[in-house]
C-alpha positions as a Markdown table, in Angstrom:
| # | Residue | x | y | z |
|---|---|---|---|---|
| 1 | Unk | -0.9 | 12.5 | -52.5 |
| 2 | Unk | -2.0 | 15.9 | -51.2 |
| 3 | Unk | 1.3 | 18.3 | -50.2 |
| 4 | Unk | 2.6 | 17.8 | -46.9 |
| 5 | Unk | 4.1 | 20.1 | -44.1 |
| 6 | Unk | 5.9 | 19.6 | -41.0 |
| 7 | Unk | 7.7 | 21.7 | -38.2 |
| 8 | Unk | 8.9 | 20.7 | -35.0 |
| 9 | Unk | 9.4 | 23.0 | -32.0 |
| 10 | Unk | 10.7 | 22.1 | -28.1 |
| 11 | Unk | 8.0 | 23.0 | -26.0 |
| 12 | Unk | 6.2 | 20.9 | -22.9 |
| 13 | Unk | 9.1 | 19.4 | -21.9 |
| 14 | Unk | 9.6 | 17.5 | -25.3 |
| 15 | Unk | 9.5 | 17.9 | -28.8 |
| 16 | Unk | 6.2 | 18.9 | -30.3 |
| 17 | Unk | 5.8 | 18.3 | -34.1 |
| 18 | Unk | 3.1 | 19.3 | -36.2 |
| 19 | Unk | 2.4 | 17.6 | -40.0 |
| 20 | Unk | -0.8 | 18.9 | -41.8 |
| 21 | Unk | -2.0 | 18.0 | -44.9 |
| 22 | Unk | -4.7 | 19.5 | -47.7 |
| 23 | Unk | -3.6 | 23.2 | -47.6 |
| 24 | Unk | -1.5 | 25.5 | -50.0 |
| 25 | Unk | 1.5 | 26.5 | -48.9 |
| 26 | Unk | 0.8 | 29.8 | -47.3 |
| 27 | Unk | -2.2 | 28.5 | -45.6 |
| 28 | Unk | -0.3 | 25.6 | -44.3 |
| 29 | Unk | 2.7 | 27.4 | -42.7 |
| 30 | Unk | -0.2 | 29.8 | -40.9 |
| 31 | Unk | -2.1 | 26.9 | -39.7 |
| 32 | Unk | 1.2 | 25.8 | -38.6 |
| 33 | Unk | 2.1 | 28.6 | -36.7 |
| 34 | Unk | -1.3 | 29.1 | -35.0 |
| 35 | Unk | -1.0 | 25.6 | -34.1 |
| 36 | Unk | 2.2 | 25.8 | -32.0 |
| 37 | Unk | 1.0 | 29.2 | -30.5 |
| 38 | Unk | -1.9 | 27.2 | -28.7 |
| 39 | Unk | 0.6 | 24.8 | -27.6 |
| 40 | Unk | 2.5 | 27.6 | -26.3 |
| 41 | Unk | -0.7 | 29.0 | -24.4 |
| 42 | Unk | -1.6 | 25.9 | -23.0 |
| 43 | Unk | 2.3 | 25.5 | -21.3 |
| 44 | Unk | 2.2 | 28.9 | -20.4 |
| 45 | Unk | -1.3 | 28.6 | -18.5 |
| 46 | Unk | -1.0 | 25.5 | -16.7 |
| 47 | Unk | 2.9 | 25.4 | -16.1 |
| 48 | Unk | 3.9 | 24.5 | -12.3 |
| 49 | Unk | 7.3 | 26.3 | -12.8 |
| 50 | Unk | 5.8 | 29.6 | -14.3 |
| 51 | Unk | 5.1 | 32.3 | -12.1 |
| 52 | Unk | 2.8 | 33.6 | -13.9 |
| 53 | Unk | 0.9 | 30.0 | -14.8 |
| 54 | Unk | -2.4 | 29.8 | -13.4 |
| 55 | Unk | -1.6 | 27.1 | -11.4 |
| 56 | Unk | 1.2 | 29.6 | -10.0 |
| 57 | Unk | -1.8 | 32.4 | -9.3 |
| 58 | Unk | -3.7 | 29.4 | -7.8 |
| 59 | Unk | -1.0 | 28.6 | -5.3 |
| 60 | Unk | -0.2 | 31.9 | -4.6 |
| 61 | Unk | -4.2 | 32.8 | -3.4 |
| 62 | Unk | -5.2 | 32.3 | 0.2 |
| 63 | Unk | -7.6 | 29.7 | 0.9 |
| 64 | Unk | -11.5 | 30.5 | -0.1 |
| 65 | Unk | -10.4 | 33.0 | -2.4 |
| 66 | Unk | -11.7 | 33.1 | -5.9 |
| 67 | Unk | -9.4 | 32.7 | -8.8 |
| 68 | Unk | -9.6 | 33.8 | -12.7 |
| 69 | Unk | -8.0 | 31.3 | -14.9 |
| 70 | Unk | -8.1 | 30.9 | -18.5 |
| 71 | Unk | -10.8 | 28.9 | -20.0 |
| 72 | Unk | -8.5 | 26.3 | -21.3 |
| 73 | Unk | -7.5 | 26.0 | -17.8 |
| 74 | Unk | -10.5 | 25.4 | -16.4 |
| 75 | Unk | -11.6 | 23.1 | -19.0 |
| 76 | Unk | -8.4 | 20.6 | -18.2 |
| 77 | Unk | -10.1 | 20.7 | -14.2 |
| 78 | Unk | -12.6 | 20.0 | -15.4 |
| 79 | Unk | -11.8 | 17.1 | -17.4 |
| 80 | Unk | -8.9 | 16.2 | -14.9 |
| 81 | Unk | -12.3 | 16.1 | -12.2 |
| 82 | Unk | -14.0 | 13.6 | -14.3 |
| 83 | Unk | -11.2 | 11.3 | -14.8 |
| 84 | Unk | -10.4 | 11.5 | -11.1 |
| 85 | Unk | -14.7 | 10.5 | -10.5 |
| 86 | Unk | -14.7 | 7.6 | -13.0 |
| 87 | Unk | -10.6 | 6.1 | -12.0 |
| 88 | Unk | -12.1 | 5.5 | -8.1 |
| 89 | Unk | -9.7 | 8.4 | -7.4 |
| 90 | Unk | -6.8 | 7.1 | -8.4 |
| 91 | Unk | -5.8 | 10.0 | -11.2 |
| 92 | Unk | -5.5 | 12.7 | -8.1 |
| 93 | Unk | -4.3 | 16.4 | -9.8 |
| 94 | Unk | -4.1 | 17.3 | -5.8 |
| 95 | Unk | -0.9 | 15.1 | -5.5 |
| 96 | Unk | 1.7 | 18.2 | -6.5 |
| 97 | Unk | 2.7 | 18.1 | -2.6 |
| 98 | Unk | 3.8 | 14.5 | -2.8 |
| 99 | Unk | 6.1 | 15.1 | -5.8 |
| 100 | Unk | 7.0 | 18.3 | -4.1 |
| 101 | Unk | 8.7 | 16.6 | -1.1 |
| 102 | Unk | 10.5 | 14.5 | -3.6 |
| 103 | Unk | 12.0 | 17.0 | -5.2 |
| 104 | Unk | 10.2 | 15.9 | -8.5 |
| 105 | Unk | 8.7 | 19.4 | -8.3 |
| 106 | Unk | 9.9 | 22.4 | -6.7 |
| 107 | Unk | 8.0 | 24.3 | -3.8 |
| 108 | Unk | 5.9 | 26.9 | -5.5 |
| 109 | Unk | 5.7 | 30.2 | -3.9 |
| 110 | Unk | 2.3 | 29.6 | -1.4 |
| 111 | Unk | 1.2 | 31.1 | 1.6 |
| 112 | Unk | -0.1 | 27.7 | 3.2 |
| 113 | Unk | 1.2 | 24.3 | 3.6 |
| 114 | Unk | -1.1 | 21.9 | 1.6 |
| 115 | Unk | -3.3 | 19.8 | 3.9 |
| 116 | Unk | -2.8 | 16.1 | 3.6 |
| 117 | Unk | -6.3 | 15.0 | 4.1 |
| 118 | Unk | -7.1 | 17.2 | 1.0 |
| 119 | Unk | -8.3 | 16.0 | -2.9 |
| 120 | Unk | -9.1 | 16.9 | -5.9 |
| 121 | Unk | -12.7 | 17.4 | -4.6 |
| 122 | Unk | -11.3 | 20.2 | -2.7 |
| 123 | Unk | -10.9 | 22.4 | -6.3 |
| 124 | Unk | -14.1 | 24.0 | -6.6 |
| 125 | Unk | -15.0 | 24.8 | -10.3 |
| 126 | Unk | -16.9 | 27.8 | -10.6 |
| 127 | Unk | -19.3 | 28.9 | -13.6 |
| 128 | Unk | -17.2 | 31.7 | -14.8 |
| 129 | Unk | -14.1 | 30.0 | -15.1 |
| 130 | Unk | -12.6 | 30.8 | -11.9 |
| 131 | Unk | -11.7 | 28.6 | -8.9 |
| 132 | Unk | -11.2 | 28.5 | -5.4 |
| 133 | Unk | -9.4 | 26.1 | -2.8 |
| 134 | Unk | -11.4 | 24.2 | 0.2 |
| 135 | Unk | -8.5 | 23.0 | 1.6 |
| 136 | Unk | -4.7 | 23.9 | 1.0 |
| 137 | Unk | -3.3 | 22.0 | -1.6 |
| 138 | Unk | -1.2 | 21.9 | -4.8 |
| 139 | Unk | -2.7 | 21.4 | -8.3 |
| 140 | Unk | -0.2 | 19.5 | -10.6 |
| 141 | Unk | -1.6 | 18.7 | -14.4 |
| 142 | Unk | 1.2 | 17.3 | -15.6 |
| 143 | Unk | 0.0 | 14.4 | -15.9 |
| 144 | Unk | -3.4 | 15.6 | -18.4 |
| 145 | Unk | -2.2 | 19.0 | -20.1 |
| 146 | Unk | 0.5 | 17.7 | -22.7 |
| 147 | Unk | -2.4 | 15.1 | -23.9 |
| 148 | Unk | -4.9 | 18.8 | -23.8 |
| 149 | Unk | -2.2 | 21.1 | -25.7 |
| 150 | Unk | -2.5 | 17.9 | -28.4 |
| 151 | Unk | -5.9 | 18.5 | -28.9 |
| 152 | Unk | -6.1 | 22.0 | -28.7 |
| 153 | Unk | -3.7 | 22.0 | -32.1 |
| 154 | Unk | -5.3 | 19.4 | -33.4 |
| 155 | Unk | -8.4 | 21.7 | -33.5 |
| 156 | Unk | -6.8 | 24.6 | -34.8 |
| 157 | Unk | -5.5 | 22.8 | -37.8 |
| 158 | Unk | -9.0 | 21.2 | -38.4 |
| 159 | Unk | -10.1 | 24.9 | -38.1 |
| 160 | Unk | -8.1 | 26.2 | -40.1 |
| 161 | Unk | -9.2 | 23.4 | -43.4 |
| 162 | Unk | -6.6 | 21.0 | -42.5 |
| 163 | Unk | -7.8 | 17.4 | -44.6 |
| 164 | Unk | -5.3 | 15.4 | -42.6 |
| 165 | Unk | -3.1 | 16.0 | -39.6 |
| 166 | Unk | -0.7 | 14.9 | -36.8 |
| 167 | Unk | 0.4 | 16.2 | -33.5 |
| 168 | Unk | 3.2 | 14.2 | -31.6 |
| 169 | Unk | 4.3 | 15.1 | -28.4 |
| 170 | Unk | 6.4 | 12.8 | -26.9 |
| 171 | Unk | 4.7 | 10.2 | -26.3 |
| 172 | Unk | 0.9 | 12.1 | -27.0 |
| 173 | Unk | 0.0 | 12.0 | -30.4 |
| 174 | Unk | -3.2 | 12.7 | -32.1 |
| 175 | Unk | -3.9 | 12.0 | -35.9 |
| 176 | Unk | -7.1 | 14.1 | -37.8 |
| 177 | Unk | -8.5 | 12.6 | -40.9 |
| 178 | Unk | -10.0 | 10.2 | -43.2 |
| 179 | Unk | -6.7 | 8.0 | -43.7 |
| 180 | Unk | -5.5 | 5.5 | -41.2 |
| 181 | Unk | -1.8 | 6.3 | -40.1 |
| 182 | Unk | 0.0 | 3.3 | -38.5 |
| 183 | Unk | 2.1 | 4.8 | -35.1 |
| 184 | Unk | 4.8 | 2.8 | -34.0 |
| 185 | Unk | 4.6 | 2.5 | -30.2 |
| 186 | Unk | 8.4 | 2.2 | -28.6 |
| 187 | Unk | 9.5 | 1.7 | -24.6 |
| 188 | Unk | 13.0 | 1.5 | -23.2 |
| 189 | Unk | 13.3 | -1.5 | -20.2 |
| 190 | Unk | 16.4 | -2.8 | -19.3 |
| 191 | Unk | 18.6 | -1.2 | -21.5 |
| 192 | Unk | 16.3 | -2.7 | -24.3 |
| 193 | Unk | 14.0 | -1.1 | -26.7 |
| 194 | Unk | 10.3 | -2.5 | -27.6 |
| 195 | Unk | 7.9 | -2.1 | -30.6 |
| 196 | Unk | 4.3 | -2.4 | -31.1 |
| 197 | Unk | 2.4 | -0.5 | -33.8 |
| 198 | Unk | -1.7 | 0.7 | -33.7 |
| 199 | Unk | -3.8 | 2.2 | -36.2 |
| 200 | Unk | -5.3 | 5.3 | -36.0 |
| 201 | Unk | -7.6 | 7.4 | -37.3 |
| 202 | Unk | -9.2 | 9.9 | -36.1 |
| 203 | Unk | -7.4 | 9.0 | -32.7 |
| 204 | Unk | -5.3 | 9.8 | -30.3 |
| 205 | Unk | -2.1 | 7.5 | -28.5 |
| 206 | Unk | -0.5 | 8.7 | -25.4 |
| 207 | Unk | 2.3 | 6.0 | -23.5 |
| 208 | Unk | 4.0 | 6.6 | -19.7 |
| 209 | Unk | 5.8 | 4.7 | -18.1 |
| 210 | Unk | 6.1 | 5.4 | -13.8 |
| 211 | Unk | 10.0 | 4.8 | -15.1 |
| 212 | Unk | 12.8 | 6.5 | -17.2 |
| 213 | Unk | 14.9 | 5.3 | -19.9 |
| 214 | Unk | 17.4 | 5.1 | -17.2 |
| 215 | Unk | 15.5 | 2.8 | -15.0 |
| 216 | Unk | 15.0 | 6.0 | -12.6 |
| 217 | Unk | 11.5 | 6.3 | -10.7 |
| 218 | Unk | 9.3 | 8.7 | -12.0 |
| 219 | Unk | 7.1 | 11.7 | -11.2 |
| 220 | Unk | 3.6 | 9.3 | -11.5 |
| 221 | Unk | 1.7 | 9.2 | -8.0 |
| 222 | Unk | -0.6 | 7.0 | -6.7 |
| 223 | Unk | -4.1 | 9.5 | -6.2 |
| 224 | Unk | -5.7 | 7.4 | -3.6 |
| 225 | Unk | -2.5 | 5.7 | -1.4 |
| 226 | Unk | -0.2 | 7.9 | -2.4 |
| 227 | Unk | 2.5 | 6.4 | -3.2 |
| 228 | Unk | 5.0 | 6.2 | -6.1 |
| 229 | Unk | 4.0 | 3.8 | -8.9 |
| 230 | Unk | 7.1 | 1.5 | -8.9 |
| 231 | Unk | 5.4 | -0.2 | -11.9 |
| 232 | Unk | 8.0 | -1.6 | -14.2 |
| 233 | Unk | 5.5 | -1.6 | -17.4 |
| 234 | Unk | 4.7 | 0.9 | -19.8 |
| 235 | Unk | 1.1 | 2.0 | -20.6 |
| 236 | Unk | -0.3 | 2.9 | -23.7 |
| 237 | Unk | -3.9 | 4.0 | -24.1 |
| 238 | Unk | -5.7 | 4.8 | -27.4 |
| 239 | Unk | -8.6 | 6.9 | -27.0 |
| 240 | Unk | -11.0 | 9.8 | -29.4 |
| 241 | Unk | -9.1 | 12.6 | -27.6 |
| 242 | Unk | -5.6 | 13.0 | -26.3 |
| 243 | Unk | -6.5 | 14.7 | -23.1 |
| 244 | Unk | -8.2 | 11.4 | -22.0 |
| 245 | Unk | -5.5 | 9.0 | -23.6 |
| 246 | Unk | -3.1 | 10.9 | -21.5 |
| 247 | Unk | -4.9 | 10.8 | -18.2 |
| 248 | Unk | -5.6 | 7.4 | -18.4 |
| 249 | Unk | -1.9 | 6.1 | -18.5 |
| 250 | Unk | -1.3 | 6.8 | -15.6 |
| 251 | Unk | -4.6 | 5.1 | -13.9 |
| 252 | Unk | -3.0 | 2.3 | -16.3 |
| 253 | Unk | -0.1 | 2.4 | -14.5 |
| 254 | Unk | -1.0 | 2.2 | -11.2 |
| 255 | Unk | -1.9 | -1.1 | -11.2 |
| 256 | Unk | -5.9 | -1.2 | -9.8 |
| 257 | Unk | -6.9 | -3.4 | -13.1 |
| 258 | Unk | -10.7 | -3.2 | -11.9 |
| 259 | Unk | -10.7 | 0.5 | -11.8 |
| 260 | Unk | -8.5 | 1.2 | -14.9 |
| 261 | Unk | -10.9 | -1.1 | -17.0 |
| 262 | Unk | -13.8 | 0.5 | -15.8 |
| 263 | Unk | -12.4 | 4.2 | -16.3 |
| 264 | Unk | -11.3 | 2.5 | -20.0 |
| 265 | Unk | -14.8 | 1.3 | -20.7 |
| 266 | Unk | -16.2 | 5.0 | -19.0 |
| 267 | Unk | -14.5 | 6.9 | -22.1 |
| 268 | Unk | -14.5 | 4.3 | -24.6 |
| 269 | Unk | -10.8 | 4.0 | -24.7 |
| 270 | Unk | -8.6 | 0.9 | -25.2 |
| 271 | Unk | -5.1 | -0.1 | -23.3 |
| 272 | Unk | -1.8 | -2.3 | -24.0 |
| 273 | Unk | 0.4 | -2.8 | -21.0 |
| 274 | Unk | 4.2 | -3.7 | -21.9 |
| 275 | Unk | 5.7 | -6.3 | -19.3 |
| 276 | Unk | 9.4 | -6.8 | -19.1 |
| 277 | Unk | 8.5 | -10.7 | -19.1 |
| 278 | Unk | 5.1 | -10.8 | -20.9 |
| 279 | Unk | 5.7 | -8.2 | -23.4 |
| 280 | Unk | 2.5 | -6.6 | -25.0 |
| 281 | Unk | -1.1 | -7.8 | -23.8 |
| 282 | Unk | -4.1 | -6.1 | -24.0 |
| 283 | Unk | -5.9 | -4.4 | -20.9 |
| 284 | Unk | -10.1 | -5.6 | -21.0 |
| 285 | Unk | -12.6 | -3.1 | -20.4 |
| 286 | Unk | -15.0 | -3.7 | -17.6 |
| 287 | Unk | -18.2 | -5.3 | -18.8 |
């Protein structure tokens, strides 16, 4: 068994830890490091509470104006944009207002009240990696960039020589490598705590639930009505990359079984829903 090395820090509102396999020493604690510092970067970019997140710098620009971000910024629109085509809408980034007014977010410092009629096909992706608003509105990507900062690590290590790895945020996790690693899936309902296990390799995992572990509603949004998703299940998606497990949860959640099977069969990505009453089943692809 080839040495193993772990570290766990608190960052994206969780704990992140990091195991990687196939290195010496030295060259493991490195790769470590390097790994956490993209983590770091990719909280720091897309934060809604940092003033100086891009999302911050986007919210703080008048209307029409054009606006730098980061590259890994922009990539996660991008992305986010995709998911939002093939879910029928229903993953919405342009849904930060909503949680805004209840008090799931706080107001970020904007010259414009966001428009109600806008969407996320108001957030016009430029080719330099800059951005600019058609209509007021508030980008939240809280519900894509933990599943992103997963990958991102995941990369470094790889990078770096890495033979076998693990990134576990919460409930993202991504494993890298030839050997299967069995993940243990867990969801709190009704005071009660439920199992399932998948296999991975060369995967990723993320599960969300629209609840807490105190049966308080959460911060999940319906893109196209939106509404809250009062959904008592929890979702969990298994899919090549984190940033897509992630996403799709909450298009899971929502409830639109049509559209989440198509936007599963869109990225090649498999679901288990977790039922107070009917416990695990598993969600079909569209044909």
């Amino acid at each position: 068994m080839p040495a193993c090395f772990r570290r766990a820090r608190p960052c994206l509102g969780t704990i992140v830890e990091i195991r990687v396999e196939g290195l010496r020493e030295s060259d493991a604690q490195a790769a470590l490091d390097a790994a956490f510092a993209e983590v770091a970067c990719v909280h720091r970019c897309m934060s809604f509470h940092g003033a100086d997140s891009d999302l911050s710098r986007i919210h703080r620009a008048t209307v029409g104006s054009i606006v730098a971000l980061d590259p890994r910024t922009w990539e996660v629109l991008h992305i986010a944009q995709n998911v939002e085509l093939l879910s029928r809408g229903i993953f919405n980034i342009a849904i930060a207002s909503r949680l805004v007014a209840r008090d799931c977010l706080p107001r970020p410092a904007s010259p414009f009240v966001p428009d109600p009629a806008a969407c996320w096909r108001d957030v016009e992706l430029l080719p330099d990696h800059s951005v600019r608003l058609r209509k007021p509105l508030w980008i939240d990507l809280g519900g894509i960039a933990k599943g992103y900062a997963v990958d991102r690590a995941i990369d470094v290590l790889r990078a770096r020589g890495a033979t076998q790895a693990c990134v576990n945020a919460g409930g993202d996790l991504r494993v890298f490598g030839a050997r299967a690693e069995l993940v243990w899936l867990r969801t709190h309902q009704d005071s009660a705590t439920f199992f399932a296990a998948v296999e991975l390799v060369d995967a990723a995992v993320a599960t969300s639930s629209a609840f807490d572990a105190g049966g308080a509603a959460g911060a999940h949004v319906h893109g196209v009505t939106l509404e809250p998703v009062r959904n008592a299940a929890t979702a969990s998606v298994v899919a090549e990359r984190c940033v897509i497990a992630d996403a799709l949860t909450k298009v899971v959640l929502a409830g639109d079984a049509a559209a989440a099977a198509a936007a599963l069969a869109a990225f090649g990505a498999e679901a288990s829903v977790h039922d107070p009453v009917f416990g695990w089943t598993r969600l079909e692809q569209a044909a």
